[in-house]
LUMVOKOL-91099 format. One record per residue (C-alpha): residue in three letters; x, y, z. Coordinates in steps of 0.001 Angstrom, whole numbers, padded with zeros to 6 digits, always signed. Example, Ala and Ser with C-alpha at 12.3 -4.5 7.8 and 13.67 -1.06 7.14 Angstrom:
<sites>
ALA+012300-004500+007800 SER+013670-001060+007140 
</sites>
This chain:
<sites>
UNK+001148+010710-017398 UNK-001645+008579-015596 UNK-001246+007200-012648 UNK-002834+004331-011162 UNK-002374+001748-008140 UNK-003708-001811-007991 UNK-003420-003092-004268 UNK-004128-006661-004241 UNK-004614-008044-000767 UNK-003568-012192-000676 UNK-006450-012909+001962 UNK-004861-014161+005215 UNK-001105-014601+003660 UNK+000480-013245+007114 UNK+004153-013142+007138 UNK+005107-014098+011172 UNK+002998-013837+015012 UNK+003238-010129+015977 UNK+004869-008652+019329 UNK+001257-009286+021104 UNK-000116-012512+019056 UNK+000549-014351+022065 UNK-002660-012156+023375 UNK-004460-013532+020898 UNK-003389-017241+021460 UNK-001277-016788+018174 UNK+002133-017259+019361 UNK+004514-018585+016793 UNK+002267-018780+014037 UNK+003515-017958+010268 UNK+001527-018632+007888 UNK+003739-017830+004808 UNK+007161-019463+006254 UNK+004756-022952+007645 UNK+003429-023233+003983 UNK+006822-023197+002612 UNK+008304-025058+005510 UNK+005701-027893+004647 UNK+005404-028478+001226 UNK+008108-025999-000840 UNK+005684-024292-003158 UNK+007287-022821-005977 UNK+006259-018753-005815 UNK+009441-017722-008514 UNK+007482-014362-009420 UNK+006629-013157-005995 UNK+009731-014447-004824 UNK+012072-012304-007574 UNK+010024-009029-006092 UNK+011499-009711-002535 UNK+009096-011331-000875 UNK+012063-013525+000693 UNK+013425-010504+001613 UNK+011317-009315+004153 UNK+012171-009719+007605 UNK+011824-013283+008992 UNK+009876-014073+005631 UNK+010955-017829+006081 UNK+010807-018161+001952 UNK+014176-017680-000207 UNK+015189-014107-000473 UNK+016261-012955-003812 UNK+019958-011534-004496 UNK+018818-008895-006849 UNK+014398-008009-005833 UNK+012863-005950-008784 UNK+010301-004639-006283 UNK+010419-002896-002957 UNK+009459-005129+000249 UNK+008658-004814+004145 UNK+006275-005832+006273 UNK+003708-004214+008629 UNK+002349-004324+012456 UNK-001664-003436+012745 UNK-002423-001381+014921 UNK-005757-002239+015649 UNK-006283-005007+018305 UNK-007448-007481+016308 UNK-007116-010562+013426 UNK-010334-009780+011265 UNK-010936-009074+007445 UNK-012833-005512+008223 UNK-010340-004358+010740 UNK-007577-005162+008487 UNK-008883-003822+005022 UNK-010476-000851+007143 UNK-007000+000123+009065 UNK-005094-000150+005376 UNK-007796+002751+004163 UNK-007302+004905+007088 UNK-009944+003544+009981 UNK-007831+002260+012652 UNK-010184+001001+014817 UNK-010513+001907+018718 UNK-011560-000288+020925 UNK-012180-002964+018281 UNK-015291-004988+017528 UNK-016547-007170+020021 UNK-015742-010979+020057 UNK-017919-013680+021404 UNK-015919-016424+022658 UNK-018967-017849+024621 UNK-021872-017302+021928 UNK-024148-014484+021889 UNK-025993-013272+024145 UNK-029379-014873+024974 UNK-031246-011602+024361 UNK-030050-011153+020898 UNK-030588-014628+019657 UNK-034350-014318+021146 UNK-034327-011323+019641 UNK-033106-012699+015834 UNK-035429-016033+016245 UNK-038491-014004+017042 UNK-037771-011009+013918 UNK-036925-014661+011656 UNK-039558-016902+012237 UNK-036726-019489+012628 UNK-035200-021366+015574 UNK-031514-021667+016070 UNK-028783-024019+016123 UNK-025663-023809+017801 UNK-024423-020402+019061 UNK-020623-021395+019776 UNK-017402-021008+018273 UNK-016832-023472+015273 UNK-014949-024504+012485 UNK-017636-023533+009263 UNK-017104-026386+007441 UNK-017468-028717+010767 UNK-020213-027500+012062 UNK-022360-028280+008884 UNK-021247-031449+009553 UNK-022419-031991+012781 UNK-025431-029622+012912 UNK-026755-030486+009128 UNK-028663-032750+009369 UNK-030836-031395+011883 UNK-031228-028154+010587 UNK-032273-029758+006955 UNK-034853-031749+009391 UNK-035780-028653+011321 UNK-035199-025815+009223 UNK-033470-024210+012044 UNK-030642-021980+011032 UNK-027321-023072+012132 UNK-025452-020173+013749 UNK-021959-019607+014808 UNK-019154-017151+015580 UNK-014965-017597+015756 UNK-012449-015454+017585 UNK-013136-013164+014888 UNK-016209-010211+015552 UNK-018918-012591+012934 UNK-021824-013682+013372 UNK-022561-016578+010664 UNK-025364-017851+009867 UNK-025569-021395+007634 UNK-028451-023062+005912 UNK-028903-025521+002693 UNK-029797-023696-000039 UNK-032815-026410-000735 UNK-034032-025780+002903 UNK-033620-022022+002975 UNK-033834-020140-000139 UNK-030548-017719-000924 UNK-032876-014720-000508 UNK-034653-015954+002521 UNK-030861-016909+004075 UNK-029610-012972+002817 UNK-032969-011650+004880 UNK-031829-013374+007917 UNK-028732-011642+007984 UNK-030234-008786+007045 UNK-032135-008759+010434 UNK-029112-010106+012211 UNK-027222-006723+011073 UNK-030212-004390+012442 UNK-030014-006359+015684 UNK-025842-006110+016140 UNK-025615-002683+016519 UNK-025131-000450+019451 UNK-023833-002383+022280 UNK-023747-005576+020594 UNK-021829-004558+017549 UNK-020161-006863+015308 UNK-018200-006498+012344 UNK-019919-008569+010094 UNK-022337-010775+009338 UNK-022008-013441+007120 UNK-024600-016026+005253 UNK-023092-019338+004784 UNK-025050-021608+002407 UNK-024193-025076+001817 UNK-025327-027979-000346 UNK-025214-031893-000091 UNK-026931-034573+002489 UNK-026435-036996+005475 UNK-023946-035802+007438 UNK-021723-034887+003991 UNK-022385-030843+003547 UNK-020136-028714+001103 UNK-020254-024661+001265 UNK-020981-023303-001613 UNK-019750-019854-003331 UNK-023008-018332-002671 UNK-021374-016492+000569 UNK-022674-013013+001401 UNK-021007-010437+004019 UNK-022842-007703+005613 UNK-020725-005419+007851 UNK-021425-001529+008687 UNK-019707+001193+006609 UNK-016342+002775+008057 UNK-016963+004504+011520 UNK-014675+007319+009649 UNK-013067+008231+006285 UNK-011415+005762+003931 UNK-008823+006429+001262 UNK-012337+005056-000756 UNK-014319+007974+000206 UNK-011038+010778-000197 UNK-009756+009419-003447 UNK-013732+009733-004862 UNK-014961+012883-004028 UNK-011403+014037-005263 UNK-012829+012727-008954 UNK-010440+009463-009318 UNK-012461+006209-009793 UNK-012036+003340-007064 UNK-013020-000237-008526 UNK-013636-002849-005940 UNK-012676-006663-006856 UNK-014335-009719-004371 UNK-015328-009187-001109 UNK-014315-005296-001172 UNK-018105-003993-001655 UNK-019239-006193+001248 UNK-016315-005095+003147 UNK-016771-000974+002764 UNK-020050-001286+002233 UNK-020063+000461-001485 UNK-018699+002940-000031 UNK-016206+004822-002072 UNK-016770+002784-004630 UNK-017234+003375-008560 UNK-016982+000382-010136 UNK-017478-003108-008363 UNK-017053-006493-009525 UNK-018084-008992-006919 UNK-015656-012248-007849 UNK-016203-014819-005909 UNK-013012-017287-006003 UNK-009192-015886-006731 UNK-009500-016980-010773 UNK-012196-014427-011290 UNK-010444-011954-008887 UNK-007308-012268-010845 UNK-009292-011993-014246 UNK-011292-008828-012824 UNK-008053-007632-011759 UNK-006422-007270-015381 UNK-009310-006496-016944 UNK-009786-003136-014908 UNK-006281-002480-015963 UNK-007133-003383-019448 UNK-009973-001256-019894 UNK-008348+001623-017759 UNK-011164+003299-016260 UNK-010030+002575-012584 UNK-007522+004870-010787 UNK-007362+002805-008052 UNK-008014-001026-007977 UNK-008506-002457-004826 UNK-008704-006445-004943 UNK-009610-009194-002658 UNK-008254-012819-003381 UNK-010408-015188-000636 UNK-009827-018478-001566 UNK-006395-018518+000687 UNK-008753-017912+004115 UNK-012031-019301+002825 UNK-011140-022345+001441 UNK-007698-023025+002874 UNK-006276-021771+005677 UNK-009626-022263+007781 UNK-009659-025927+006906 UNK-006065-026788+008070 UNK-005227-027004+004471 UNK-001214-026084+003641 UNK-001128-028206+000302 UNK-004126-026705-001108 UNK-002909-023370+000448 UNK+000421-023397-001191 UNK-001337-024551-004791 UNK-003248-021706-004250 UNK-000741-019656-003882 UNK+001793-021026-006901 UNK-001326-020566-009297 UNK-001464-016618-008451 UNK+002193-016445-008468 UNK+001796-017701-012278 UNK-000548-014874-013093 UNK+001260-012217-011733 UNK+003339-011747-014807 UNK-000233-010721-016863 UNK-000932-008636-014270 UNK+002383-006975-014436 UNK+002119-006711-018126 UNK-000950-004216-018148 UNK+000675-002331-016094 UNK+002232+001516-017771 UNK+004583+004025-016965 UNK+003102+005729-013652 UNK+001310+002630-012236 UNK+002367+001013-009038 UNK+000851-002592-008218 UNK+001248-003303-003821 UNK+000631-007087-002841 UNK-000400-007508+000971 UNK-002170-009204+003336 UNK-004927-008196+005905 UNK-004337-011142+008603 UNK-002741-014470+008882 UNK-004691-018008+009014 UNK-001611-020411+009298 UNK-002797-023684+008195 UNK-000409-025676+010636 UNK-001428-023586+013480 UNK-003691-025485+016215 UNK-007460-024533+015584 UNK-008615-022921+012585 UNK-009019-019130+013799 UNK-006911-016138+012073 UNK-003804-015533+013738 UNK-002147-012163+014350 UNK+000595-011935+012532 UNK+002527-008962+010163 UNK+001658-008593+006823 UNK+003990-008362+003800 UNK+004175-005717+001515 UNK+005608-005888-001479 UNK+005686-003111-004026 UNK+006429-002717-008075 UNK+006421-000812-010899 UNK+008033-000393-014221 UNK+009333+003385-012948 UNK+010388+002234-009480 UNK+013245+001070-008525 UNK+014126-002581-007076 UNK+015687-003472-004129 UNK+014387-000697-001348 UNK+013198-002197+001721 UNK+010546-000440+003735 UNK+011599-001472+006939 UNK+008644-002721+009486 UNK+005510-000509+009185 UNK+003992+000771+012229 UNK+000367+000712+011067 UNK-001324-000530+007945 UNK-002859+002947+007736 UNK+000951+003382+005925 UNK-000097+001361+003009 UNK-003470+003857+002297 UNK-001184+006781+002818 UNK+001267+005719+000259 UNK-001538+004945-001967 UNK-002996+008286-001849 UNK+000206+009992-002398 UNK+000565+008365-005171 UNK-002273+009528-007041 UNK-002786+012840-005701 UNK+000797+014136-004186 UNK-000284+014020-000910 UNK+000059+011449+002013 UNK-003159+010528+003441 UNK-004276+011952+006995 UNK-003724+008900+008340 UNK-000352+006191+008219 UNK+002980+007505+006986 UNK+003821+006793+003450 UNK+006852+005267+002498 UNK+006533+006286-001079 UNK+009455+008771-000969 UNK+011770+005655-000162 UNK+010610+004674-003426 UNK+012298+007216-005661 
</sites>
């Protein structure tokens, strides 16, 4: 009998602040529990799998879950996307990138002005959709490109697509990855193009992330060279850089993650799916947005029955997070919080809970014994709770 795991990672959905998120200016943060709290989405599906039943969840908990539930700490000190997917492959990272709470440095933006051709705008912390706002209409004067960073380790760079071409914007960053490396070393770069005119500027999907590949061995690279197909859905390729990777479909919003999704399962050729949903982070919980948040989330929850449904004897399907970005929470940063895990599959049983998770190097672990019989080198599996 095949077996296959699809490990679908709700971007930002964290589940409550961790023991240190007051470190991190995150203190009492939830985003999961606030969205309910605010607007009492209806989430039946996840809901009947026991994601109410995890620990100070703040959503319903079911009397009888069909799936298996818990939550996890990270272990890496930080709130990003890379550090989170990375540490949930294996790479927990130590010390972890470097944040720029003050800009960057004046040597490196001399340095990416003079390799561009282009002057700068900005160089602060910012909101992405705000700062188009404020900066846009000089830089579609100028042609300066607007650039800006958040307590996360990025380095963004904006620009109107009718002012700077797509591939001149994806050069830029290209340079801007050559130049934070070393010393200066960030975890991603990231283009931000935008469309529209005075003062009224809209992002468009057109997004592109460049970070470096692992610093050490995923469940990606393992699970690959052991002959089992990995298939990337979203931001994933961007994230591991390829790496790992056999099939990749780049989706750019969670309907075409969720359709990518089922039809890997459909066409079974993937071992291992590994799936990205960004609108909940791009689009809502960095723009203070709980209504659109929760819609977000209620139109997944409807799909997850057709995901379920291509699912066979053997397969196990893991729903997660990588970070919180609570969309009542002052400011518009990631917050540290747990994430949820939430397990099922038509051989599992229901109703196990996984306790709290140390490290969400547990999650890769339990992934790779899964396929293979053997727990990953790093994380503990909790698959033999599972049984």
């Amino acid at each position: 009998m095949k077996k296959r795991v699809t490990l679908i990672v709700l971007d930002s959905v964290g589940i409550g602040a961790l023991k240190d998120a007051k470190d991190f200016g995150d203190a009492g943060a939830h985003t999961l529990g606030h969205i309910y709290q605010k607007t009492h989405m209806a989430i039946p599906n996840m809901l009947s799998l026991g994601l109410g039943n995890i620990e100070n969840s703040l959503v319903p908990a079911s009397e009888a879950p069909k799936g298996c539930y818990g939550r996890s700490e990270e272990k890496t000190r930080a709130k990003d996307t890379t550090s989170g997917h990375w540490e949930m492959a294996g790479v927990i990272m130590e010390p972890p990138f470097r944040t720029y709470p003050n800009g960057f440095p004046k040597s490196v933006i001399e340095e990416f002005e003079k390799k561009t051709g282009r002057g700068t705008l900005g160089n602060y912390v910012a909101s992405g959709t705000e700062i188009i706002q404020v900066l846009g209409d000089e830089h579609c004067r100028t042609g300066k490109l607007i650039v800006y960073t958040s307590a996360d380790s990025v380095f963004q760079i904006a620009a109107h697509e009718g002012v700077v071409p797509l591939d001149e914007l994806y050069r830029c960053c290209e340079i801007a990855r050559s130049i934070l490396m070393g010393d200066e070393l960030v975890g991603r770069v990231i283009a931000r193009p935008f469309t529209g005119g005075n003062g009224k500027y809209t992002r468009t999907e057109n997004r592109r992330d460049y970070a470096i590949p692992p610093v050490s061995e995923t469940i990606l690279d393992s699970l690959t060279e052991s002959g089992y197909t990995v298939a990337g859905v979203g931001k994933i390729e961007d994230i591991f850089c390829k790496r790992g990777l056999g099939l990749i479909n780049h989706t750019k919003n969670n309907h075409d993650g969720v359709d990518a999704t089922i039809s890997f399962l459909k066409d079974g050729k993937a071992d291992f799916i590994f799936t990205n949903l960004v609108d909940f982070d791009m689009l809502y919980g960095h723009r203070n947005d709980a209504e659109g948040y929760a819609r977000a989330l209620e139109y997944f929850d409807k799909r997850l029955p057709e995901i379920m449904a291509c699912m066979h004897e053997g397969d196990i399907m893991i729903i997660t997070a990588d970070h919180g970005c609570d969309p009542t929470y002052p400011g518009t940063d990631h917050t540290r919080e747990y994430i949820p895990i939430v397990v099922w599959g038509p051989s599992l049983k229901g109703g196990v809970s996984i306790g709290t998770r140390k490290t969400f190097a547990d999650i890769g672990s339990s992934i790779v014994e899964h396929l293979t019989g053997k727990p990953f080198c790093v994380g503990e599996s909790f698959l033999p709770l599972l049984k």
